[in-house]
N, CA and C of each residue as an Amber inpcrd file, in Angstrom:
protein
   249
   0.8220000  -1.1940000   0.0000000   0.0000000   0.0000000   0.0000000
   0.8650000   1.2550000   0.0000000   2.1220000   1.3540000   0.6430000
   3.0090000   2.1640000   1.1270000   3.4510000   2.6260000  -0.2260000
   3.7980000   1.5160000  -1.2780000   4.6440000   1.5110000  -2.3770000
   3.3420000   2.0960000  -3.2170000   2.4550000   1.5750000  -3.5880000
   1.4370000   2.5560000  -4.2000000   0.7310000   3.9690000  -4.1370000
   1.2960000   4.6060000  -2.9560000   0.9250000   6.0230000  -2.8860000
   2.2150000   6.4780000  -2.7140000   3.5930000   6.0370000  -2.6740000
   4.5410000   6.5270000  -2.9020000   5.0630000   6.8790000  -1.7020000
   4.7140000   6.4190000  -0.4330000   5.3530000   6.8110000   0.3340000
   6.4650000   6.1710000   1.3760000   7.5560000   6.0360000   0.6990000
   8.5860000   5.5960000   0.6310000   9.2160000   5.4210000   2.1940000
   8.9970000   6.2850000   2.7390000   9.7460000   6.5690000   4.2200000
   8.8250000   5.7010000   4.9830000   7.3480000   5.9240000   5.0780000
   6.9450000   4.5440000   5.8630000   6.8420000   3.2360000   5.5810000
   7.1520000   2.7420000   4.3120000   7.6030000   1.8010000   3.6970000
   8.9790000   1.3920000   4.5780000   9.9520000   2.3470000   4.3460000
  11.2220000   2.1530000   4.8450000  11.1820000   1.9090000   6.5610000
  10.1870000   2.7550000   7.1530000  10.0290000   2.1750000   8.7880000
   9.4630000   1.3090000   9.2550000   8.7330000   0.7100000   8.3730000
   7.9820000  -0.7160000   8.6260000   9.0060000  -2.2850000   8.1880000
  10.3240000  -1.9640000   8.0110000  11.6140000  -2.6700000   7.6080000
  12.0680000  -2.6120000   8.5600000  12.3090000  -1.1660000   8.8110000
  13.4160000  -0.6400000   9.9240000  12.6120000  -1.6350000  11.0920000
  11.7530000  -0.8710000  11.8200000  11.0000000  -1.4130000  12.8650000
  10.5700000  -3.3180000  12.8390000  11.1640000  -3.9410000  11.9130000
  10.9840000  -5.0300000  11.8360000  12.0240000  -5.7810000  11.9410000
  13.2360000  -5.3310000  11.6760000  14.4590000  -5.8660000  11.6820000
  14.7040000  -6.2850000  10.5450000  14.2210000  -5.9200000   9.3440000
  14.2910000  -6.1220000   8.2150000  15.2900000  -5.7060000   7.4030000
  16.5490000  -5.6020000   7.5730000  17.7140000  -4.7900000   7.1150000
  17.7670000  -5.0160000   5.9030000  17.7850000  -6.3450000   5.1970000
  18.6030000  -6.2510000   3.7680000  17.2840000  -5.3220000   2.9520000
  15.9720000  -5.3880000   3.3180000  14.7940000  -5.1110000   2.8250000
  15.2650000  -3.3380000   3.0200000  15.3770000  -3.0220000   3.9390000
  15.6400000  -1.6250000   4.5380000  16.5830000  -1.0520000   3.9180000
  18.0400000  -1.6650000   3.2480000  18.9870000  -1.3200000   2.7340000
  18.7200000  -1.7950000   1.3520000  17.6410000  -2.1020000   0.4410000
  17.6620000  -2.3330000  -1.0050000  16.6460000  -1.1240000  -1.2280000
  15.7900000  -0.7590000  -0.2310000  14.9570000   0.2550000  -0.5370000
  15.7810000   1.7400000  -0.4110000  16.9400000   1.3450000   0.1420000
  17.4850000   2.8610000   0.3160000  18.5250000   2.7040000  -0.5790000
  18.5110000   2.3860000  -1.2500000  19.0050000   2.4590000  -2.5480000
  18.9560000   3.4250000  -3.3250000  17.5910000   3.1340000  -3.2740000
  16.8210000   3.9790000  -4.6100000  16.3730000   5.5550000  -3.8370000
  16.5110000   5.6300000  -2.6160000  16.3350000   6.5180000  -1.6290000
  16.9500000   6.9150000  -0.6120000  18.4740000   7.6510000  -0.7560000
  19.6460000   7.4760000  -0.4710000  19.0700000   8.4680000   0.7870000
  18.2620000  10.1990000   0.7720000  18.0730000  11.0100000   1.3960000
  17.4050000  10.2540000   2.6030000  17.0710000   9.1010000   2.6310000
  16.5350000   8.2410000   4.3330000  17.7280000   7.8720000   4.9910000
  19.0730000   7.8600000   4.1000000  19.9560000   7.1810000   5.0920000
  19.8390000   6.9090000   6.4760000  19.9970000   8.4560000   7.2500000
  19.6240000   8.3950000   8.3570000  18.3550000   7.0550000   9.3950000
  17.2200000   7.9680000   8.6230000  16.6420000   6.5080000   8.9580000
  16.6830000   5.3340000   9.0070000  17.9130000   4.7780000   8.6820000
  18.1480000   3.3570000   8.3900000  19.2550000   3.3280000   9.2790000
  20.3660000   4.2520000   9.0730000  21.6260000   3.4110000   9.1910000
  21.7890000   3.6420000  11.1560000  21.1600000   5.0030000  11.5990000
  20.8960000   5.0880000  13.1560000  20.3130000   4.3100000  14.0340000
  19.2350000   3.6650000  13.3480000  18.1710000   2.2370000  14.3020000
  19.0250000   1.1540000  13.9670000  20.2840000   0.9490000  12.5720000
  20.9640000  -0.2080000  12.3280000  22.2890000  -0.0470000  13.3250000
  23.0070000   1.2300000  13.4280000  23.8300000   1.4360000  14.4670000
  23.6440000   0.6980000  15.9370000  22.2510000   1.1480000  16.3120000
  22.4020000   1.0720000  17.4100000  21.4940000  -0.7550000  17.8370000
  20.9750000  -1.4590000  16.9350000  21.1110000  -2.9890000  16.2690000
  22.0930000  -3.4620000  16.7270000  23.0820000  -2.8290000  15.8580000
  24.7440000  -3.9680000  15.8850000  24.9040000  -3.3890000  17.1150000
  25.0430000  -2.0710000  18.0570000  25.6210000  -2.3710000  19.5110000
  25.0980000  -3.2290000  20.0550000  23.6120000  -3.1260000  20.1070000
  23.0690000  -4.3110000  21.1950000  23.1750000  -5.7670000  21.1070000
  23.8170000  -5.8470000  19.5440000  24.5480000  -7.5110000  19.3130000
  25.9050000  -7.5750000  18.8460000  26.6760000  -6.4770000  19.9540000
  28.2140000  -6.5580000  20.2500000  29.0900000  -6.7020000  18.7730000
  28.0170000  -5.3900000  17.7270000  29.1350000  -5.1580000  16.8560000
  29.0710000  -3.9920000  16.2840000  30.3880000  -3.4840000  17.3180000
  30.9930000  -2.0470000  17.8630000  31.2350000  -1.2360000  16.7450000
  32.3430000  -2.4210000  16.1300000  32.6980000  -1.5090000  15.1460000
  32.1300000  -1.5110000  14.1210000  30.9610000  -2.2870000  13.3390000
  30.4630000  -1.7690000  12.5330000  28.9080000  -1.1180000  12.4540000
  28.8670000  -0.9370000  13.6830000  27.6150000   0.5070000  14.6380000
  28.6320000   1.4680000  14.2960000  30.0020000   1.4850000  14.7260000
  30.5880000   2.6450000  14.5120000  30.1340000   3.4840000  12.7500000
  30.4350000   2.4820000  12.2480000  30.2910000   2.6970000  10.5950000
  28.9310000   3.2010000  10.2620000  28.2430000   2.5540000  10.8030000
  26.6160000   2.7470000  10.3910000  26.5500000   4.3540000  11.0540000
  26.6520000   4.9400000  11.8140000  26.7200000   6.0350000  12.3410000
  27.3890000   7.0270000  11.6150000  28.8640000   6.4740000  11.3250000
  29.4640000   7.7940000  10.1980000  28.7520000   7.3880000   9.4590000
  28.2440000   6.3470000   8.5860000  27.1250000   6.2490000   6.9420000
  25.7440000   7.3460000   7.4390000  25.4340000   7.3440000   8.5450000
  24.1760000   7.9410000   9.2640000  24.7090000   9.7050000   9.0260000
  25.7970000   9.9110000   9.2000000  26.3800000  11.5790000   9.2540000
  26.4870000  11.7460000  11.1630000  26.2640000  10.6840000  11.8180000
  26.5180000  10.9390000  13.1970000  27.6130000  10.7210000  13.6960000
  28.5540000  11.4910000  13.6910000  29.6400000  10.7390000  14.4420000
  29.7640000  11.2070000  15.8230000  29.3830000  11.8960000  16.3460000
  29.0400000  12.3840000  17.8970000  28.5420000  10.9400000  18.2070000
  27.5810000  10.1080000  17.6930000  27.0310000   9.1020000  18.1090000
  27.8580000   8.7830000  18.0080000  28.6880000   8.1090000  16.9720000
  29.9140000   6.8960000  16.8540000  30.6680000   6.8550000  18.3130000
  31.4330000   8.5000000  17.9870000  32.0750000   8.4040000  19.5050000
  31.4380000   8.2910000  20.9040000  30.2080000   8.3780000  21.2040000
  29.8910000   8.5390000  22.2010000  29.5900000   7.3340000  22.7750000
  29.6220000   6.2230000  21.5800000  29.5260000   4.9440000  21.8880000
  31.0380000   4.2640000  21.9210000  32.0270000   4.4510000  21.1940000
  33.2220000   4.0580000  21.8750000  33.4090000   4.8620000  23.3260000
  33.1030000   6.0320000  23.5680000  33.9140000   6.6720000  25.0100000
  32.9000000   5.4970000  25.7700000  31.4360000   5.0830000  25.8690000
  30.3350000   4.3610000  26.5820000  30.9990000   2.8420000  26.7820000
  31.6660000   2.4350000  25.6860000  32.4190000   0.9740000  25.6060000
  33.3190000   1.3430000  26.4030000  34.3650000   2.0020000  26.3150000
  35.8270000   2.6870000  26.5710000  34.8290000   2.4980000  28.6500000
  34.1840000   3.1020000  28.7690000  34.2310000   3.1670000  30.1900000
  33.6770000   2.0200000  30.9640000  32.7360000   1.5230000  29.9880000
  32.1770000  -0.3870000  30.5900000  33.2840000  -1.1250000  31.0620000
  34.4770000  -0.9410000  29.8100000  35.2320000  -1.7850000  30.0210000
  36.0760000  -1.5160000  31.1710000  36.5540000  -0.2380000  31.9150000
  37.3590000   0.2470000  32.5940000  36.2510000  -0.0770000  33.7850000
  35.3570000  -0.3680000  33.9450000  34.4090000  -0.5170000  35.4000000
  34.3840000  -2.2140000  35.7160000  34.4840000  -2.3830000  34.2340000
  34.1050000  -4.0080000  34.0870000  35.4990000  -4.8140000  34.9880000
  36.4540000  -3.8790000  35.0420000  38.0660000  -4.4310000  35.1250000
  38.2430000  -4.7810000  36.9020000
């Protein structure tokens, strides 16, 4: 229905919100200006399944890198409490 009135972005959050990535990343393809929407809910995905560094990536692909870092300094101090 989404795809027939053209509206692309809730198309794209009904992926996102599903865990639907490869679906989420073939549609932003063709709709590069959602990045954000994709690659920030995929960032923060791979942290919560302990993969740091390529959340890091998804975040610079996102234009966030305040996020990127704020999640290594957040690792950086787990680990120093964890010790």
């Amino acid at each position: 229905a989404y795809t027939r009135i053209g509206d692309s972005l809730s198309l794209l959050q009904l992926h996102v919100d599903a865990g639907e990535w490869p679906q989420a990343f073939q549609l932003l393809d063709k709709h590069p200006q959602f990045a954000g929407d994709v690659f920030v809910p995929y960032a923060s995905w791979l942290a919560l399944n302990d993969r740091f560094e390529e959340a890091q990536e998804a975040f610079r692909k996102a234009n966030r890198p305040r996020e990127a870092l704020r999640m290594m300094e957040q690792l950086a101090a787990n680990a120093v409490v964890t010790r």
